[in-house]
PDB file of N, CA, C and O in Angstrom:
ATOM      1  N   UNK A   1      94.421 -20.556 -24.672  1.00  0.00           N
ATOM      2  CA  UNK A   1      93.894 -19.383 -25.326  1.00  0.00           C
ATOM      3  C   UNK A   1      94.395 -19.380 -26.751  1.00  0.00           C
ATOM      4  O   UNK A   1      95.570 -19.494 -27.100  1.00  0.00           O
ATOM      5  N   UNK A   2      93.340 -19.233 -27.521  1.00  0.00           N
ATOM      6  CA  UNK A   2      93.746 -18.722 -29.344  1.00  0.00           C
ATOM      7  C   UNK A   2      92.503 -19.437 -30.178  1.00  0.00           C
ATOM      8  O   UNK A   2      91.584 -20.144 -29.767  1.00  0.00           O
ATOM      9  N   UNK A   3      92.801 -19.025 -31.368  1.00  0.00           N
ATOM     10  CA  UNK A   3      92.177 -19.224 -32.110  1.00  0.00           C
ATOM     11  C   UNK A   3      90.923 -17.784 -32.213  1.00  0.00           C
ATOM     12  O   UNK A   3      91.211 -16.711 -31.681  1.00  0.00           O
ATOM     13  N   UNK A   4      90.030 -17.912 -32.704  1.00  0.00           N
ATOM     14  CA  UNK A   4      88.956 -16.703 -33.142  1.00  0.00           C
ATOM     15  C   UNK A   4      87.779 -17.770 -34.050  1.00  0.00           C
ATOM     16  O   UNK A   4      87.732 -18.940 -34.429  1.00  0.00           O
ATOM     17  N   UNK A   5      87.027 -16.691 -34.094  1.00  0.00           N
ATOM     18  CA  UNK A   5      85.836 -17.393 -34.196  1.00  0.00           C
ATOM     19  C   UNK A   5      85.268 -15.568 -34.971  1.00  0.00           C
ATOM     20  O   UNK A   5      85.917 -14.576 -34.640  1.00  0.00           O
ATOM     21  N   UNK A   6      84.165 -15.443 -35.860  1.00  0.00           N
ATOM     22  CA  UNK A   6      83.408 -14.708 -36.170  1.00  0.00           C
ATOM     23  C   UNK A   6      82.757 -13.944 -35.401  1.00  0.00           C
ATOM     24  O   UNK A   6      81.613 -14.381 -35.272  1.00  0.00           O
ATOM     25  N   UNK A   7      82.991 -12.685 -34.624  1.00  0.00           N
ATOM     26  CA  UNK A   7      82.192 -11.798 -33.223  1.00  0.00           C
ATOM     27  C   UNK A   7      81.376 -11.289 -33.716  1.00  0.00           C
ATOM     28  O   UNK A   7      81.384 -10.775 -34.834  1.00  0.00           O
ATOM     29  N   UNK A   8      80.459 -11.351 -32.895  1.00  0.00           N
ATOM     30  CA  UNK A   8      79.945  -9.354 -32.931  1.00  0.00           C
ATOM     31  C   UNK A   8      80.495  -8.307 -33.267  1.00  0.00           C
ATOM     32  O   UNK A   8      80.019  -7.379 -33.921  1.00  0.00           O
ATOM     33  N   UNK A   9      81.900  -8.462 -32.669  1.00  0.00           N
ATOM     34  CA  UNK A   9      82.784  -6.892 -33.118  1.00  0.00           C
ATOM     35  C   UNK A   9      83.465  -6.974 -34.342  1.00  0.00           C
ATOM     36  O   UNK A   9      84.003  -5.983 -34.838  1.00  0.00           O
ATOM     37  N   UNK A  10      83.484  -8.299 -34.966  1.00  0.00           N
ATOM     38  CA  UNK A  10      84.531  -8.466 -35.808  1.00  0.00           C
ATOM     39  C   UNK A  10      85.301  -9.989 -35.171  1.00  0.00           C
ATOM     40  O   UNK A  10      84.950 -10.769 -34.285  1.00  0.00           O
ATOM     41  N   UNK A  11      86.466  -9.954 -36.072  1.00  0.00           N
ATOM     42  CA  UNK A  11      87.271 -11.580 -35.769  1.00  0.00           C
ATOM     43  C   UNK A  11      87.559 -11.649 -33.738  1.00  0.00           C
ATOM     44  O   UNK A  11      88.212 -10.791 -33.144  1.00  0.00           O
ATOM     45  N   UNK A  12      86.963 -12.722 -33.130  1.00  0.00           N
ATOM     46  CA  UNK A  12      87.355 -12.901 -31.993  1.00  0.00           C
ATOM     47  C   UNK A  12      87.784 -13.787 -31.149  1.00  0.00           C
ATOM     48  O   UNK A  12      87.562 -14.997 -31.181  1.00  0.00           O
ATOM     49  N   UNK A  13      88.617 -12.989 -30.120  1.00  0.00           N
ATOM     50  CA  UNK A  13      89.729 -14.399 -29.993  1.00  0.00           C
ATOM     51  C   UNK A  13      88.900 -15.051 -29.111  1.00  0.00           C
ATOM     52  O   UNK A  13      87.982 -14.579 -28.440  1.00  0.00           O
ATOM     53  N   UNK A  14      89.452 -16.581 -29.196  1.00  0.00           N
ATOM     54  CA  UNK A  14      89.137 -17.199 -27.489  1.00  0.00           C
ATOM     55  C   UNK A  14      89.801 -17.663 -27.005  1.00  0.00           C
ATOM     56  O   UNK A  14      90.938 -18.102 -27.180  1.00  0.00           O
ATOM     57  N   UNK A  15      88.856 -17.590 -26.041  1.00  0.00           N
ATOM     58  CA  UNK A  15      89.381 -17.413 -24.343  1.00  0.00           C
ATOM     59  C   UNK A  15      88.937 -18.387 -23.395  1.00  0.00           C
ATOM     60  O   UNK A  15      87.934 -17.842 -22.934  1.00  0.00           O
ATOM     61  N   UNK A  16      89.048 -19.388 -22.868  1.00  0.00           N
ATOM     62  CA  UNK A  16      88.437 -20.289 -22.026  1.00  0.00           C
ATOM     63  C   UNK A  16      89.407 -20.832 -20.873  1.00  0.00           C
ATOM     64  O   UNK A  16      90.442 -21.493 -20.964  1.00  0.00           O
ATOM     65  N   UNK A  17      88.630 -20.265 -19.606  1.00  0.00           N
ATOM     66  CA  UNK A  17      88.648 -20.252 -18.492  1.00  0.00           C
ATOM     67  C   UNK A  17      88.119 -21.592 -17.617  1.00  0.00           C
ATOM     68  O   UNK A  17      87.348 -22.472 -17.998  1.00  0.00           O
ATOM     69  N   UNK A  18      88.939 -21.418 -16.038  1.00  0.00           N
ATOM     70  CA  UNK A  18      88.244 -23.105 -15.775  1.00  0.00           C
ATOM     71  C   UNK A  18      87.331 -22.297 -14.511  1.00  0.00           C
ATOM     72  O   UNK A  18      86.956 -22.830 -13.467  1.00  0.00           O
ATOM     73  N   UNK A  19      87.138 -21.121 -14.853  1.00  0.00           N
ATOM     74  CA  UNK A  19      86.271 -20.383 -13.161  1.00  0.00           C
ATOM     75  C   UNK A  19      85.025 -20.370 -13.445  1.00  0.00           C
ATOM     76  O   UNK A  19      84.664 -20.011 -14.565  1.00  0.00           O
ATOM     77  N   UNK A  20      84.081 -20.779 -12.438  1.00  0.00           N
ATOM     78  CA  UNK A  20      82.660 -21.288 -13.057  1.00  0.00           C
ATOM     79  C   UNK A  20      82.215 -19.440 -12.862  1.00  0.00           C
ATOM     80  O   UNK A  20      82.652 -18.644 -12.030  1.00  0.00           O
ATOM     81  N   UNK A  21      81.074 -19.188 -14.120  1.00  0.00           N
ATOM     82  CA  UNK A  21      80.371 -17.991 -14.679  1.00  0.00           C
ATOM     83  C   UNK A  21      79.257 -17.764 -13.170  1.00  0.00           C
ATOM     84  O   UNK A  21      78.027 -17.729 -13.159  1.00  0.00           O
ATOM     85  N   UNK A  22      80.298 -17.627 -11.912  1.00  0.00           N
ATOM     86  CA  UNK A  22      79.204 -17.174 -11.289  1.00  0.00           C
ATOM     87  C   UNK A  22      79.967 -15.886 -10.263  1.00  0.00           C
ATOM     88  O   UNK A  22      81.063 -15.926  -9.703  1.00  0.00           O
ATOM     89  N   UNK A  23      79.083 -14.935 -10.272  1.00  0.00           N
ATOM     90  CA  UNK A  23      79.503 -13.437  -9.368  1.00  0.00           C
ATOM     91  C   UNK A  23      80.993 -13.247 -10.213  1.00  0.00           C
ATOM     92  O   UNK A  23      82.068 -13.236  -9.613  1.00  0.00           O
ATOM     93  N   UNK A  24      80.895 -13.126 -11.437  1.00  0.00           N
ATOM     94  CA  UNK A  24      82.014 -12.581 -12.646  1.00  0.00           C
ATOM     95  C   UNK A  24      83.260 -12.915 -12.136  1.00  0.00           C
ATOM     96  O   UNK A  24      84.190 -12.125 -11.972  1.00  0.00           O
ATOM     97  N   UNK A  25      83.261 -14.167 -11.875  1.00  0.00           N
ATOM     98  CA  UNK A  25      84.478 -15.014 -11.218  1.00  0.00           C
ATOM     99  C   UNK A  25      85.089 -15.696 -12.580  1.00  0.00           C
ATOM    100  O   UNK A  25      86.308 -15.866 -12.565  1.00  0.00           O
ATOM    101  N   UNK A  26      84.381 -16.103 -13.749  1.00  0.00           N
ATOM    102  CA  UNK A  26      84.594 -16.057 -15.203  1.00  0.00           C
ATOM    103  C   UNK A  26      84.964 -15.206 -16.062  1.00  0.00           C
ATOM    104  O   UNK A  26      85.624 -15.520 -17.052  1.00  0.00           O
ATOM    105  N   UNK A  27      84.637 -14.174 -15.832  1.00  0.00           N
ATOM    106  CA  UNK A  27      84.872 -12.561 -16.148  1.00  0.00           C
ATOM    107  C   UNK A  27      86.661 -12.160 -15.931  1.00  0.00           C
ATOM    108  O   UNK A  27      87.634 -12.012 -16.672  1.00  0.00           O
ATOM    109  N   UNK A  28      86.397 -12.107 -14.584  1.00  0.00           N
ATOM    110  CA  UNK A  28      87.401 -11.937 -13.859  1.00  0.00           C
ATOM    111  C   UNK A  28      88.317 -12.444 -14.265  1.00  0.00           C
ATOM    112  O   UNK A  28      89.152 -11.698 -14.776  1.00  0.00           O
ATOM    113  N   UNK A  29      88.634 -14.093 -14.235  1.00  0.00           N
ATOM    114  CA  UNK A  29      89.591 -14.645 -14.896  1.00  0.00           C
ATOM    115  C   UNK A  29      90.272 -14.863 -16.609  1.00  0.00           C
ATOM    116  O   UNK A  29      91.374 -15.148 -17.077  1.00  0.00           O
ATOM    117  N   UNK A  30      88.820 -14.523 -17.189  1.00  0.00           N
ATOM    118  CA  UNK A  30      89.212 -14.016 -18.495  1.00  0.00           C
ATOM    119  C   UNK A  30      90.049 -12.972 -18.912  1.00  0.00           C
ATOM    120  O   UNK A  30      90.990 -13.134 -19.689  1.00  0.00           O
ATOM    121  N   UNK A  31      89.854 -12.326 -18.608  1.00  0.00           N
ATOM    122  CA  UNK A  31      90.428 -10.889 -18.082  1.00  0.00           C
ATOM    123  C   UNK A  31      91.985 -10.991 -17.578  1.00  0.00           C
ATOM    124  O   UNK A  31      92.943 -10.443 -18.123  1.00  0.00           O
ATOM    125  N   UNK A  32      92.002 -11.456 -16.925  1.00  0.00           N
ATOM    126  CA  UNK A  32      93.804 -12.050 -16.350  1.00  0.00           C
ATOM    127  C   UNK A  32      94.127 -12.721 -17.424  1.00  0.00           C
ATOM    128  O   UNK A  32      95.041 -12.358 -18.165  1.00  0.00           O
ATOM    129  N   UNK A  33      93.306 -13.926 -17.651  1.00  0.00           N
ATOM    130  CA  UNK A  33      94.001 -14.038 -19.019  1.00  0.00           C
ATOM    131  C   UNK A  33      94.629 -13.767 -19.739  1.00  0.00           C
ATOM    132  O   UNK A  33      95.847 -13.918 -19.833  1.00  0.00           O
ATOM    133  N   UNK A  34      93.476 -13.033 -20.786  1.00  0.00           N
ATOM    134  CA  UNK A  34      94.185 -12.120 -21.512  1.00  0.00           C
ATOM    135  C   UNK A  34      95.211 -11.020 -21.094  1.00  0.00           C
ATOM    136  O   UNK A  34      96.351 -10.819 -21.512  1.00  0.00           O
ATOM    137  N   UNK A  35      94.508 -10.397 -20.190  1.00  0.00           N
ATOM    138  CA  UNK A  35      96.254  -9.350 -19.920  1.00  0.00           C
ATOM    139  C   UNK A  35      97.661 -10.405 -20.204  1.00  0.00           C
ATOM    140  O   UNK A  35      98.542 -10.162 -21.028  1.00  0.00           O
ATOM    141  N   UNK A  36      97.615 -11.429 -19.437  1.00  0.00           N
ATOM    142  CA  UNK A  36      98.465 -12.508 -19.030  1.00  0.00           C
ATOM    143  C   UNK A  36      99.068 -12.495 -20.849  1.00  0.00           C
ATOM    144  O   UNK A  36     100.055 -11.942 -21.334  1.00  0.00           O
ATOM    145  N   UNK A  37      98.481 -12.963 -21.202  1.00  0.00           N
ATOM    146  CA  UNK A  37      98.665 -13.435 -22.963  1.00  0.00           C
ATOM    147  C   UNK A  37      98.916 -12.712 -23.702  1.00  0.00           C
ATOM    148  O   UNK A  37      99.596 -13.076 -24.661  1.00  0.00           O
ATOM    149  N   UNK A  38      98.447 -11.254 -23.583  1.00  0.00           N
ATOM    150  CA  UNK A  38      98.931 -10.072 -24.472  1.00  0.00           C
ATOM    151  C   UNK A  38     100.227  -9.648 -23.764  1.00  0.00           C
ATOM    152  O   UNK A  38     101.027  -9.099 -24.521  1.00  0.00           O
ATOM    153  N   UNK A  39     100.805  -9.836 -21.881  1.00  0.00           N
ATOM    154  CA  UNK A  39     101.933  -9.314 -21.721  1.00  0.00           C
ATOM    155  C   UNK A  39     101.740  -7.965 -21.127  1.00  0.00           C
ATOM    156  O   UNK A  39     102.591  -7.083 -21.011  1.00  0.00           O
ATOM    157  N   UNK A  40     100.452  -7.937 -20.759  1.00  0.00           N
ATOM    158  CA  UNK A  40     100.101  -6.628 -20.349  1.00  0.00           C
ATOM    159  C   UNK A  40     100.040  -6.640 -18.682  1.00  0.00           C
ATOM    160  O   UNK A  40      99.649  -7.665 -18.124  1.00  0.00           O
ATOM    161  N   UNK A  41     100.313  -5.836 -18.142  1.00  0.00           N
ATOM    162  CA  UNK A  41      99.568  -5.740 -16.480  1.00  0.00           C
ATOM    163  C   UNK A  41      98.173  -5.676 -16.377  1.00  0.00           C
ATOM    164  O   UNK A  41      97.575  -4.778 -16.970  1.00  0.00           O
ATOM    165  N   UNK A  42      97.548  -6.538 -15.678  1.00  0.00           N
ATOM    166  CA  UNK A  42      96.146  -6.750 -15.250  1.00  0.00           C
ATOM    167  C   UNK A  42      95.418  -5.646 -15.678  1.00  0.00           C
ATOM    168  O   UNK A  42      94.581  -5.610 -16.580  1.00  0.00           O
ATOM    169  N   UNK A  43      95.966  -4.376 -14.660  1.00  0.00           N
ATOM    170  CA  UNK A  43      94.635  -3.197 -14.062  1.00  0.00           C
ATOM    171  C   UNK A  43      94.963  -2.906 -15.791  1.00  0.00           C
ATOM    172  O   UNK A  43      93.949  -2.469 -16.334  1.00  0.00           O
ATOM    173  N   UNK A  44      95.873  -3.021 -16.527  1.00  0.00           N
ATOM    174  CA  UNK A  44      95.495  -2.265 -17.939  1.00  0.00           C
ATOM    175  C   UNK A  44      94.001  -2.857 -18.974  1.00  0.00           C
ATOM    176  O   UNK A  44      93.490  -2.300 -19.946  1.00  0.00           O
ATOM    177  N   UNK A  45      93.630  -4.136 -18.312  1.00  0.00           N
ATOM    178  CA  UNK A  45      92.771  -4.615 -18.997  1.00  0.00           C
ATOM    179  C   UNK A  45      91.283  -4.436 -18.691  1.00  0.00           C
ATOM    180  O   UNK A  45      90.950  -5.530 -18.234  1.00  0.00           O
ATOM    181  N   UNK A  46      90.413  -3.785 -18.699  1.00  0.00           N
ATOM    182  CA  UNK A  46      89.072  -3.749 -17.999  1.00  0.00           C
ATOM    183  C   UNK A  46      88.012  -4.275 -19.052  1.00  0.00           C
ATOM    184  O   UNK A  46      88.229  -4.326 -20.263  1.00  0.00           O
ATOM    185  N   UNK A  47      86.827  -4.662 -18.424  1.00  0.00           N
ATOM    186  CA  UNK A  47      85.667  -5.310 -19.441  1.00  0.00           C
ATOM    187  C   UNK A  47      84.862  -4.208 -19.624  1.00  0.00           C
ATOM    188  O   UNK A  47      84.404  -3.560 -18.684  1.00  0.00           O
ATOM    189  N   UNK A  48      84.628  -3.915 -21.008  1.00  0.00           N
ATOM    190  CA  UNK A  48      83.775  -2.957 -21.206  1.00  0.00           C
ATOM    191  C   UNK A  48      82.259  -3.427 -21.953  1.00  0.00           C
ATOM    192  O   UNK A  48      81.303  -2.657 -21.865  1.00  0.00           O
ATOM    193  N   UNK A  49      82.175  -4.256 -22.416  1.00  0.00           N
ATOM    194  CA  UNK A  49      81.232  -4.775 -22.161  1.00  0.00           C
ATOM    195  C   UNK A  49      80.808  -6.236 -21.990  1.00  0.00           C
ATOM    196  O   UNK A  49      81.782  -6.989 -22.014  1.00  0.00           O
ATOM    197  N   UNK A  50      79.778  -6.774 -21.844  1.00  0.00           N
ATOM    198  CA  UNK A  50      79.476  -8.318 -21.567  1.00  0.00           C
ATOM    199  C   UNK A  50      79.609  -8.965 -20.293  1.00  0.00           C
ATOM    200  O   UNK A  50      80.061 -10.088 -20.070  1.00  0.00           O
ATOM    201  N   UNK A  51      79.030  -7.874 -19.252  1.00  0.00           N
ATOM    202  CA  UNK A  51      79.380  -8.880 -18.059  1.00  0.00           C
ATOM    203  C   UNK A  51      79.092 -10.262 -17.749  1.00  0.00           C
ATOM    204  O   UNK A  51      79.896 -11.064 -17.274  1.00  0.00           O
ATOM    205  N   UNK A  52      77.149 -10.617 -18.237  1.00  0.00           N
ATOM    206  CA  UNK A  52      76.582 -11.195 -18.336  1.00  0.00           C
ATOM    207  C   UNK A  52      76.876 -12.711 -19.567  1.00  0.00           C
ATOM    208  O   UNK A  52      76.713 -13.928 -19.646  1.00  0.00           O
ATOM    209  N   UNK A  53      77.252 -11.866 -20.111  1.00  0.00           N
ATOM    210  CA  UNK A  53      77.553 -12.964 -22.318  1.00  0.00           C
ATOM    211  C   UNK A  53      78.825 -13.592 -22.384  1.00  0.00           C
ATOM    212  O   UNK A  53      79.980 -13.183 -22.275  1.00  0.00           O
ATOM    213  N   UNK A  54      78.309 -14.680 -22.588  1.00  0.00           N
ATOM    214  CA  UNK A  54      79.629 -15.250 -23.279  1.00  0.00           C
ATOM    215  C   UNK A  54      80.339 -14.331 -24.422  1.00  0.00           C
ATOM    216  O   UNK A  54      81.483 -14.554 -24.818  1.00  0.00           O
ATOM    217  N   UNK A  55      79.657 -13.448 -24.822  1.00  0.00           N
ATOM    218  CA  UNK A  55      80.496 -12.941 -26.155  1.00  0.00           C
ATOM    219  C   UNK A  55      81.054 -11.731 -25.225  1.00  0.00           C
ATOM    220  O   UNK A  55      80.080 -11.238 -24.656  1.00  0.00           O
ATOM    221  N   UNK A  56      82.360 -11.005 -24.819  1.00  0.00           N
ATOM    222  CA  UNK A  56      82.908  -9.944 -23.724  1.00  0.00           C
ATOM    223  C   UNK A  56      83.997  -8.848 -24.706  1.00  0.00           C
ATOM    224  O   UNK A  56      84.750  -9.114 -25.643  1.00  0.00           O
ATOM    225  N   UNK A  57      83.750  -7.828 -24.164  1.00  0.00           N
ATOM    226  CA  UNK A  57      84.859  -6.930 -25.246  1.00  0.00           C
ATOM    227  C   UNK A  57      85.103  -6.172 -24.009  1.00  0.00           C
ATOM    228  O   UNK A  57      84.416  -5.589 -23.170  1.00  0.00           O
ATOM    229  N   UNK A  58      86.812  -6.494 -24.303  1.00  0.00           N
ATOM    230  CA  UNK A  58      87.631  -6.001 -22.973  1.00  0.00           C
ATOM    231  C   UNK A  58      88.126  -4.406 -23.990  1.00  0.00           C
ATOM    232  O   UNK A  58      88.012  -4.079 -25.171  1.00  0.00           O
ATOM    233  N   UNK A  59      88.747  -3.698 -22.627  1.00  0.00           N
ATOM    234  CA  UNK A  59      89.623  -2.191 -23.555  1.00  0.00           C
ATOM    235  C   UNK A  59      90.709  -2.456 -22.500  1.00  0.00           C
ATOM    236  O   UNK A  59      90.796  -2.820 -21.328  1.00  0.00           O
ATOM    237  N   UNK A  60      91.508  -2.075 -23.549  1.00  0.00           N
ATOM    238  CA  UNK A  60      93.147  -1.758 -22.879  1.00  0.00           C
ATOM    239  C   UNK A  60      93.432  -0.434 -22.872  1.00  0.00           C
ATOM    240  O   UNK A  60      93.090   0.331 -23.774  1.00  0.00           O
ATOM    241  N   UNK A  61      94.055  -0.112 -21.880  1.00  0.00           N
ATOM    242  CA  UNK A  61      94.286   1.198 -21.205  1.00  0.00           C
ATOM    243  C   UNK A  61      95.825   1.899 -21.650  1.00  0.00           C
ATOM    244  O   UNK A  61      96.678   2.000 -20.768  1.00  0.00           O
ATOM    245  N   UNK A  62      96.097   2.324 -22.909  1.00  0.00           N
ATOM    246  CA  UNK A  62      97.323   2.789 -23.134  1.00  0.00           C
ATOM    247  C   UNK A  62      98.164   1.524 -23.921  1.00  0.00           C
ATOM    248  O   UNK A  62      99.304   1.118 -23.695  1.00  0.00           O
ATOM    249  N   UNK A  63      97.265   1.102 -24.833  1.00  0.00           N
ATOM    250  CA  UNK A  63      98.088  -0.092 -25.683  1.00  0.00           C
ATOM    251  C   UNK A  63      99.072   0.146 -26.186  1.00  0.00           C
ATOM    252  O   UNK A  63      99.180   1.217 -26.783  1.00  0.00           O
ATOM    253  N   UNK A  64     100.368  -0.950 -26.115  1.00  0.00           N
ATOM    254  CA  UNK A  64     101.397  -0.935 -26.833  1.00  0.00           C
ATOM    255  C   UNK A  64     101.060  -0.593 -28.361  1.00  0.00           C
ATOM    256  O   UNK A  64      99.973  -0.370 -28.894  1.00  0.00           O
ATOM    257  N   UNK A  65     102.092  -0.619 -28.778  1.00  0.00           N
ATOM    258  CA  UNK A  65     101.869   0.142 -30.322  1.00  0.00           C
ATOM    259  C   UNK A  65     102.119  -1.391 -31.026  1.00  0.00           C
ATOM    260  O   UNK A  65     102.120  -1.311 -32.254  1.00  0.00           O
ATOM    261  N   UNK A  66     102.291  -2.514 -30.601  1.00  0.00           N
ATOM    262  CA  UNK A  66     102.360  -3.943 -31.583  1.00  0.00           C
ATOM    263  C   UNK A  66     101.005  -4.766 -30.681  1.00  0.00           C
ATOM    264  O   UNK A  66     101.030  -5.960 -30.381  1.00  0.00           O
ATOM    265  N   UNK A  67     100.042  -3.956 -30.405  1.00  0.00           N
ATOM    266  CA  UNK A  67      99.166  -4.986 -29.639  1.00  0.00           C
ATOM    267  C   UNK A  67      98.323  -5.260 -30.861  1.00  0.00           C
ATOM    268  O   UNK A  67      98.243  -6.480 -31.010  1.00  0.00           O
ATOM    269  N   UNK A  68      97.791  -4.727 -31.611  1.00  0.00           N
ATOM    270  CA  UNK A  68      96.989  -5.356 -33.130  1.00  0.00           C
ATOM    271  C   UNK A  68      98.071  -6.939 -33.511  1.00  0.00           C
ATOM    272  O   UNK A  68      97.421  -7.980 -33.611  1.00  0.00           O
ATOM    273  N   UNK A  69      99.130  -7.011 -33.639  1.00  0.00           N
ATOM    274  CA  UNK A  69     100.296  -7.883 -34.094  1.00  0.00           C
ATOM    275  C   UNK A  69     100.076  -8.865 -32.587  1.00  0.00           C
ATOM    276  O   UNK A  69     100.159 -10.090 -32.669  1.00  0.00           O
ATOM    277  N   UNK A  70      99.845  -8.307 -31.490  1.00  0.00           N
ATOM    278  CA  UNK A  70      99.992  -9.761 -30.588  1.00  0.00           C
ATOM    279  C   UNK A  70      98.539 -10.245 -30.363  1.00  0.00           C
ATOM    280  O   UNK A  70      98.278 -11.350 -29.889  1.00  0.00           O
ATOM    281  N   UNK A  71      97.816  -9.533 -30.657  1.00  0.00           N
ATOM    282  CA  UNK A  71      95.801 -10.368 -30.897  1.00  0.00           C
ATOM    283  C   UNK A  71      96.153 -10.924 -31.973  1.00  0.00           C
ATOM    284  O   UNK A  71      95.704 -12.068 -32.038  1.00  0.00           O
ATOM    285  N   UNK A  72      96.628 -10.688 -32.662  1.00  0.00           N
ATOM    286  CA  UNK A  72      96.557 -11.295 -34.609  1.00  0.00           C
ATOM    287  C   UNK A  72      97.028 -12.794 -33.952  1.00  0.00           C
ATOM    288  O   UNK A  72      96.277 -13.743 -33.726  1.00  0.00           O
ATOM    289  N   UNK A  73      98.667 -12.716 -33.686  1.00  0.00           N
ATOM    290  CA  UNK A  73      99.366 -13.787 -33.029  1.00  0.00           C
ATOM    291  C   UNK A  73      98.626 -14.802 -32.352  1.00  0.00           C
ATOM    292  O   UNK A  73      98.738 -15.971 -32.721  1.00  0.00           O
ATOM    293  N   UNK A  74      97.637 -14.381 -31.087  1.00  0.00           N
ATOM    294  CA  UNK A  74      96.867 -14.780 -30.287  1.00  0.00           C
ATOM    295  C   UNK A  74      95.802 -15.572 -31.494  1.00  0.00           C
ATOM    296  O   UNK A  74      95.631 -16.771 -31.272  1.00  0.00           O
ATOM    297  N   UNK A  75      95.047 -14.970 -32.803  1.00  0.00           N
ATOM    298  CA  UNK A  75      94.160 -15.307 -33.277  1.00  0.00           C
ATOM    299  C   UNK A  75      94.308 -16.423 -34.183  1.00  0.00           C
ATOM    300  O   UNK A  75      93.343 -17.008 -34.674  1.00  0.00           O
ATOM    301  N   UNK A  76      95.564 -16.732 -34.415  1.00  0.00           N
ATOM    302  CA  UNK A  76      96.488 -17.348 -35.457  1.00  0.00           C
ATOM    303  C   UNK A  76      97.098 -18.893 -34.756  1.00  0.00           C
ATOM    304  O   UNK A  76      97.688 -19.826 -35.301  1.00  0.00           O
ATOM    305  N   UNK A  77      96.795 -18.745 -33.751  1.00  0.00           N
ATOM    306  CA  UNK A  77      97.678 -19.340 -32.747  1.00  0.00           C
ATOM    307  C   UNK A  77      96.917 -20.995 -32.392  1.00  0.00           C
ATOM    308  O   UNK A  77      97.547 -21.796 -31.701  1.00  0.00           O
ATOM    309  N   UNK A  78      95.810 -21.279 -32.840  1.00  0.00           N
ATOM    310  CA  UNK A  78      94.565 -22.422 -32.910  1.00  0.00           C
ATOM    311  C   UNK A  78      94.675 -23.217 -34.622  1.00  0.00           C
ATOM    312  O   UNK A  78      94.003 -24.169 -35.018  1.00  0.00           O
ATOM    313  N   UNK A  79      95.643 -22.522 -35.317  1.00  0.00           N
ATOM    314  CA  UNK A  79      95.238 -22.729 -36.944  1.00  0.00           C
ATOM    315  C   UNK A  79      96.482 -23.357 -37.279  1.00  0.00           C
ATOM    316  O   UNK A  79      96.696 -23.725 -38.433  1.00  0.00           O
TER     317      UNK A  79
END
């Protein structure tokens, strides 16, 4: 995981998973991922949108106050 690329939402990180994109078993593991990588507990991470897209925008549920500083980290982290 790292690096970013130009989003839809703005700068975005990536994320690549080895769970094949079927019944959001890709989703799913993205998702752990990232919690995993930001340091967060799972259930704090949910997909809010993109079930379907490669392009996915997760929300965190009660973010630490240095989580902008550990995506940056995360985005920085390929360069």
């Amino acid at each position: 995981m790292g690096g970013a690329y130009p989003g839809p939402h703005g700068p975005a990180l990536i994320v690549a998973v080895q769970a094949p994109a079927v019944d959001g078993r890709a989703t799913e593991a993205a998702r752990r991922a990232l919690a995993e990588a930001l340091e967060l507990p799972a259930a704090s991470v949910s997909l809010r949108t993109g079930q379907t897209s490669r392009d996915k925008l997760f929300l965190v549920a009660s973010p630490p106050a240095d989580l902008g500083a550990r995506l940056s980290a995360l985005r920085e982290a390929a360069h």
